[in-house]
C-alpha positions in Angstrom: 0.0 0.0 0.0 2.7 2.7 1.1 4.5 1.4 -2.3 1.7 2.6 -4.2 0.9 5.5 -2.4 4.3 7.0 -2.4 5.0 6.8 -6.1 4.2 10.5 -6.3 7.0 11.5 -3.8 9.6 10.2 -6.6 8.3 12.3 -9.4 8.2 15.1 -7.4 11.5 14.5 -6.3 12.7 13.8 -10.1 11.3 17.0 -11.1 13.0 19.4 -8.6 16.1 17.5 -9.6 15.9 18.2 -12.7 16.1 22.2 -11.6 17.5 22.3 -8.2 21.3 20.3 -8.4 22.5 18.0 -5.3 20.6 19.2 -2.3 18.7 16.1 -2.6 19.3 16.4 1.6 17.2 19.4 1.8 14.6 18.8 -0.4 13.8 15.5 1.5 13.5 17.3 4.5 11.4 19.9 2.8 9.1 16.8 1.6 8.7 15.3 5.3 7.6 18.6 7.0 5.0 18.7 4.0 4.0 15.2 4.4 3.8 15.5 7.7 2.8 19.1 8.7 5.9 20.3 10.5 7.5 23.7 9.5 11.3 23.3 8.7 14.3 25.9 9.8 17.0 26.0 7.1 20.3 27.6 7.6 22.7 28.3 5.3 24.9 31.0 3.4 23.3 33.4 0.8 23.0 31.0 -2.8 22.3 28.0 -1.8 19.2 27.6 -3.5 16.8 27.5 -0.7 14.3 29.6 -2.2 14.4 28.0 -5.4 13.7 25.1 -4.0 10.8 25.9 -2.3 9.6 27.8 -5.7 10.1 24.8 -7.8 8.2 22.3 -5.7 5.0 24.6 -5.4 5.5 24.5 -9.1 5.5 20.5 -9.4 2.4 20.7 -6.9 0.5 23.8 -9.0 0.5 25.2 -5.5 0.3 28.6 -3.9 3.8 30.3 -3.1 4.5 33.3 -1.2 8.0 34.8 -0.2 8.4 36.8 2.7 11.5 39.5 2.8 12.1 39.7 6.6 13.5 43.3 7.2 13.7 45.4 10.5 11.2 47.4 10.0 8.2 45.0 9.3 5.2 44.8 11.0 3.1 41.9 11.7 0.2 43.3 9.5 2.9 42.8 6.8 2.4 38.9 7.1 -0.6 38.0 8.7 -2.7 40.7 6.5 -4.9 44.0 8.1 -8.3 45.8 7.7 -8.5 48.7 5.2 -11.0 51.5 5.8 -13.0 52.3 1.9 -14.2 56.1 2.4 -16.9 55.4 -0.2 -18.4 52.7 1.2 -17.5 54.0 5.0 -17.0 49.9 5.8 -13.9 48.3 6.6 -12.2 45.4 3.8 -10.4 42.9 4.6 -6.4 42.5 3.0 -5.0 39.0 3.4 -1.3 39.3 3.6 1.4 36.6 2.4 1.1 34.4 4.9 -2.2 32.4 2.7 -0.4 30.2 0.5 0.5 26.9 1.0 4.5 27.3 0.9 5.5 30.5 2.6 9.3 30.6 2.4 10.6 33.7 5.3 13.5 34.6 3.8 15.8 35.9 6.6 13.5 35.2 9.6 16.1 36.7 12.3 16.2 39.6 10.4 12.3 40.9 11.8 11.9 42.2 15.3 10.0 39.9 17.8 6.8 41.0 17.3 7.0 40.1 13.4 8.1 36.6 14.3 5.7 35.8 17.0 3.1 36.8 14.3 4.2 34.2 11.8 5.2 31.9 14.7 1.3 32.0 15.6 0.1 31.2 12.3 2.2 28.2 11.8 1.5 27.1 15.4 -2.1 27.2 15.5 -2.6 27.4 11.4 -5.3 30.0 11.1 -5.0 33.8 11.3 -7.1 36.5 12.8 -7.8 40.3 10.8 -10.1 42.6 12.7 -12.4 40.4 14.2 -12.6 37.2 11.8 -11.0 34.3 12.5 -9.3 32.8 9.0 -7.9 28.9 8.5 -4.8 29.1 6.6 -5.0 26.5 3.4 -3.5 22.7 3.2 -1.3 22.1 3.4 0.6 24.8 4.7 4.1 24.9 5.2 6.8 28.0 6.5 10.4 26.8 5.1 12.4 29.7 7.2 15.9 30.6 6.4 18.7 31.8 8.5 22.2 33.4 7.5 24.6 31.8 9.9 27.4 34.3 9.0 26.2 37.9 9.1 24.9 38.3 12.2 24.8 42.3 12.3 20.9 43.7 13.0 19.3 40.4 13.8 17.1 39.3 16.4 17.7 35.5 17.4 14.9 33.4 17.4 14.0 32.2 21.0 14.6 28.5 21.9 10.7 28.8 23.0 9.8 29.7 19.2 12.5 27.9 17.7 11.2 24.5 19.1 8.3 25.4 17.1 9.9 24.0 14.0 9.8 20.3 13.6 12.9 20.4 11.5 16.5 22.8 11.3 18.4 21.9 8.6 21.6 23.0 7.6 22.7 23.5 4.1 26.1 22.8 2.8 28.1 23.6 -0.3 27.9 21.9 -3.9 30.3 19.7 -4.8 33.1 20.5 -7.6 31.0 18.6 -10.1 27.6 19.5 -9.0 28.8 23.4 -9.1 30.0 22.7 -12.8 26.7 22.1 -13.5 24.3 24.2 -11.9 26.7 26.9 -13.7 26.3 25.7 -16.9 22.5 25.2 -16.1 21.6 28.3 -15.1 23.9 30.4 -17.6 22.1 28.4 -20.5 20.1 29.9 -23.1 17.0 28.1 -21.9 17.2 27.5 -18.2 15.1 24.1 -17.1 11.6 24.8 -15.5 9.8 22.4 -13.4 6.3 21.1 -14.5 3.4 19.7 -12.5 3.5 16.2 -11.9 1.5 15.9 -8.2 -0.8 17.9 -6.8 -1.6 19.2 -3.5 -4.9 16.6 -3.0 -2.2 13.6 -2.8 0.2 15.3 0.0 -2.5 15.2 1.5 -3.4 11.8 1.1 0.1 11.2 1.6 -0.4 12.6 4.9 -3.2 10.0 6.2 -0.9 7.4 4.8 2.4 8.2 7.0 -0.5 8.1 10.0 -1.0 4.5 9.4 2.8 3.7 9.0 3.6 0.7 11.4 5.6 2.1 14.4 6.7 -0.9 16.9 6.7 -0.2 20.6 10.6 -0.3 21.0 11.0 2.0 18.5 8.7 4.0 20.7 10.8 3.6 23.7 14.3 4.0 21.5 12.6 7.2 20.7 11.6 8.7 23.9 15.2 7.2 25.6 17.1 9.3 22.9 15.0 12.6 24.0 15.5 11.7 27.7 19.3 11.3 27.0 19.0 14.7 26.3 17.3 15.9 29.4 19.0 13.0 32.0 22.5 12.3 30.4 23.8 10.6 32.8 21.3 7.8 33.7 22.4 6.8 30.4 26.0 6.9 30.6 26.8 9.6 29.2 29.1 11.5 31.9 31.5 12.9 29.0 28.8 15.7 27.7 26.8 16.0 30.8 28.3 19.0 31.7 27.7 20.6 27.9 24.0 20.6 28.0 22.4 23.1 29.6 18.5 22.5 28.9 17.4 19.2 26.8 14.6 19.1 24.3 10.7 19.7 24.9 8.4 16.6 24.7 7.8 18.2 21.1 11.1 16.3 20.3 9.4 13.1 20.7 6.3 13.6 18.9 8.2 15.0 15.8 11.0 12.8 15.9 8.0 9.8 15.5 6.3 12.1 12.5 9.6 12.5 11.0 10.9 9.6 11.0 7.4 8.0 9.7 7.7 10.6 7.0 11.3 9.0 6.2 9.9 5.4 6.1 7.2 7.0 3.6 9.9 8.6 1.2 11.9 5.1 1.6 8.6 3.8 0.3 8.4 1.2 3.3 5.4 0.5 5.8 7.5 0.7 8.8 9.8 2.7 11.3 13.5 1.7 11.8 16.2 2.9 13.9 18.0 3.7 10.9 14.9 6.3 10.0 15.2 7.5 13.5 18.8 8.4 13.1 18.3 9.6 9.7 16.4 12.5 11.0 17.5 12.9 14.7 20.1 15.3 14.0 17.6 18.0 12.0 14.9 17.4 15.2 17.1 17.8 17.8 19.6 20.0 16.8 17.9 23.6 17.9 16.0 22.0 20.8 19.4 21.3 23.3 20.4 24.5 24.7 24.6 24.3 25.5 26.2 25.6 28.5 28.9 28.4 28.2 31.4 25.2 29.0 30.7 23.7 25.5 31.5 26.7 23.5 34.6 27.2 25.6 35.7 23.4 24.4 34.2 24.3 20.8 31.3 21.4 21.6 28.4 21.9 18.9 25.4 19.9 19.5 26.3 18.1 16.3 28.7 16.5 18.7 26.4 16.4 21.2 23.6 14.4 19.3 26.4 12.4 17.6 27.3 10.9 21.3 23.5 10.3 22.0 23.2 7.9 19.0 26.1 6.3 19.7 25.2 5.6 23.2 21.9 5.2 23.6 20.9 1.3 23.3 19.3 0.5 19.4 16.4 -1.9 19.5 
């Protein structure tokens, strides 16, 4: 059945390839927070081709795309949308802002004071939006791919780890490789560049999405699960003395439930029925990663909660 069902997932997967070159790790991840209705955090440097991305698979959906410029002097009205008083009429008119669309790609999020991103933050937590006095649901599915510049760090505001945990996923985004950069340059400099058609469409994500609900989950994948967010919280009850002193706060129950959706969501682009370990550790790393808070001891050692979570794996007991 989950065969069947995820045939889709490779064309759409085919077709972004044929535009976007390598970053077959991001567009993955991109594909389980939209399978699975988690909103994905992806840092990397300027060129990258996170927004492209995100504009060519609303292209192979036919689905709506917004992108949001995050700048210091938005206002939450500039997302969510606001009420607009007609002096003919003498009535007040209702103008819906970015934030309806099915992929909303904040380009920049830290770059938008607090208000701005507890606004957005809202809407993806609670998936509807209020203007004056009426109460809008946002369309499915809806997705916020949010993008961070790790190096230029002048004028931001940091995202708190209360709204960061709101993401299911944090994905970082690396270089090309020497032959993948060959070609996405002579891809993009020729004559006709490639453009990505429809070839799924938003009605089977969402079927896809009642499918991964179904995907067989054992019970000590369960527990593997919830040990591996505990380790987090209470390393040393699971021997782990040599980074218990690096972690100052472990991650929210949220970890759990998203590291179950995620790796479900893994299982479903594997085109299997069932959860592994291996689909757990496939995905650990991108759920966990902006959930453990570090104490001032690991940055003075230069520990990164790469290294952290790396330990945790390797330590906690696989089923």
């Amino acid at each position: 059945m989950v065969e069947r069902e995820s045939a889709f997932v490779e064309r759409i997967l085919d077709e972004i390839g044929r535009v976007v070159v390598g970053q077959r790790y991001m567009v993955e991840r991109i594909m389980i927070g939209l399978l699975t209705g988690g909103h994905c955090l992806i840092e990397g440097v300027p060129g990258l081709a996170k927004t492209l991305t995100v504009k060519t698979l609303s292209k192979t959906l036919r689905a709506r795309f917004q992108r949001i410029q995050f700048t210091p002097d938005m206002l939450p009205a500039d997302i969510t949308g606001t009420t607009i008083y007609n002096m003919q009429t003498g009535k007040f008119s209702e103008k819906r802002g970015p934030v309806f669309a099915n992929l909303v790609l904040a380009d920049e999020i830290n770059r938008a004071p607090a208000k701005v991103q507890s606004a957005l933050l809202e809407a993806m937590q609670e998936r509807q939006v209020t203007i004056g006095e009426t109460t809008h649901e946002l369309p499915r599915p809806f997705l916020v791919m949010a993008t961070q510049n790790p190096i230029e760090q002048e004028g931001t505001y940091a995202l708190p780890e209360a709204q960061l945990d709101r993401f299911m996923l944090m994905v970082k985004v690396g270089y090309p490789s020497r032959d993948e950069e060959r070609v996405i340059m002579d891809q993009v400099t020729a004559a006709e560049p490639a453009e990505a058609e429809t070839v799924s469409s938003v009605e089977e994500i969402l079927g896809g999405r009642s499918v991964i609900n179904q995907i067989y989950i054992d019970d000590k994948i369960r527990d593997y699960i919830v040990d591996v967010v505990q380790s987090t919280r209470t390393p040393r009850k699971y021997g782990l003395d040599d980074i218990a002193d690096f972690i100052e706060y472990g991650a929210s129950p949220r970890a759990s439930i998203y590291l179950n959706l995620a790796a479900r969501g893994h299982a479903f682009l594997r085109r299997r029925g069932y959860v592994t370990p291996e689909d757990v550790k496939a995905v650990g790393a991108d759920v966990l990663r902006h959930r453990i808070v570090l104490t001032y001891e690991a940055e003075a050692e230069e520990i990164s909660s790469e290294d952290v979570i790396r330990r945790l794996f390797e330590t906690v007991e696989v089923p």
